[in-house]
C-alpha positions, 0 to 999 in steps of 0.5 A: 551492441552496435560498437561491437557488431561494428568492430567485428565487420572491421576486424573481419575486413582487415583480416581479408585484406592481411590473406588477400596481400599475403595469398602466396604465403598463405597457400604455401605447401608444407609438411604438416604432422597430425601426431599419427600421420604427415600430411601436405598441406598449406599452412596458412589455409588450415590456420584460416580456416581454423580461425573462421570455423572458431568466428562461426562457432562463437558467432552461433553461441553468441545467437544462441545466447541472446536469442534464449535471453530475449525468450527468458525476458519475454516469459519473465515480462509475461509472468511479471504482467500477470503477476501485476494483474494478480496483485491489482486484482487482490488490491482491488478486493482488498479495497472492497473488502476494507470499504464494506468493513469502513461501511460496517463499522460507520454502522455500529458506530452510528447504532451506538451513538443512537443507543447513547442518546436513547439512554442519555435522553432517559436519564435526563427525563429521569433525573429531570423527574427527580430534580421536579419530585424535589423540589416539589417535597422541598416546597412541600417542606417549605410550606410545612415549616411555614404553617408550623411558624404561622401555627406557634405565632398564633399560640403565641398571638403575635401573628397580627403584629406581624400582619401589620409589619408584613404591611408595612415591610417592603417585600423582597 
């Protein structure tokens, strides 16, 4: 911007200085036609004229231009801060949302887990109570056979001959 604003002062200048050389034949008076009448005029003048009033009225477009584009900027970075304020501020309550929801389901998960254990810690006891009742009919069973042996070797009345083995038999 600042190449051009340079350029146009240089322009300008030159241009004052081609009118300021050549003033006797810019100010020359000549007939001039508007289309429905005839006037006497300078050339050279009107033409100059003509040329400054078109400077003007681009030079105004020019700051009209830039001076709503840098109001239109300026709203849009307004709108955009706010929109950013709008968008941390639903990241925010997204992130406390998902906190409490983490916090919930760390929760449940920890109730399961308790739950798990109650039902496993049952059913060892229980399974331990049945492994005991077991083994206690498998005694039981064990010392009955033993008796039905030790009964049928006494009828049969070699249960001294075994005494006296078992005496002199190693245990194992």
């Amino acid at each position: 911007m600042r190449i051009r604003t340079i350029l146009l002062v240089v322009a300008m200048l030159l241009l004052a200085g081609f009118v300021a050389l050549n003033v006797d034949e810019f100010s020359r008076v000549s007939m001039l036609s508007l289309g429905f009448t005839t006037v006497e005029m300078s050339l050279g003048l009107v033409m100059l004229l003509l040329l400054v009033v078109a400077t003007v009225v681009f030079l105004a477009s020019t700051l009209y231009l830039q001076s709503t584009n840098l109001l239109e900027t300026r709203r849009y970075a307004r709108e955009l801060n706010t929109q950013r304020e709008l968008a941390d501020k639903a990241e925010a309550s997204r992130f406390t949302e998902l906190r409490s929801y983490l916090e919930v389901q760390a929760l449940a998960a920890q109730h399961r887990e308790t739950a798990a254990a109650t039902v496993l810690a049952e059913r060892f006891s229980q399974q331990q109570q049945a492994l005991l009742a077991r083994l206690e009919q498998s005694d039981n069973a064990m010392a009955a056979y033993m008796g039905q042996l030790e009964d049928r070797l006494e009828r049969r009345g070699g249960i001294r001959h075994l005494e006296k083995d078992s005496e002199t038999m190693p245990l194992v």
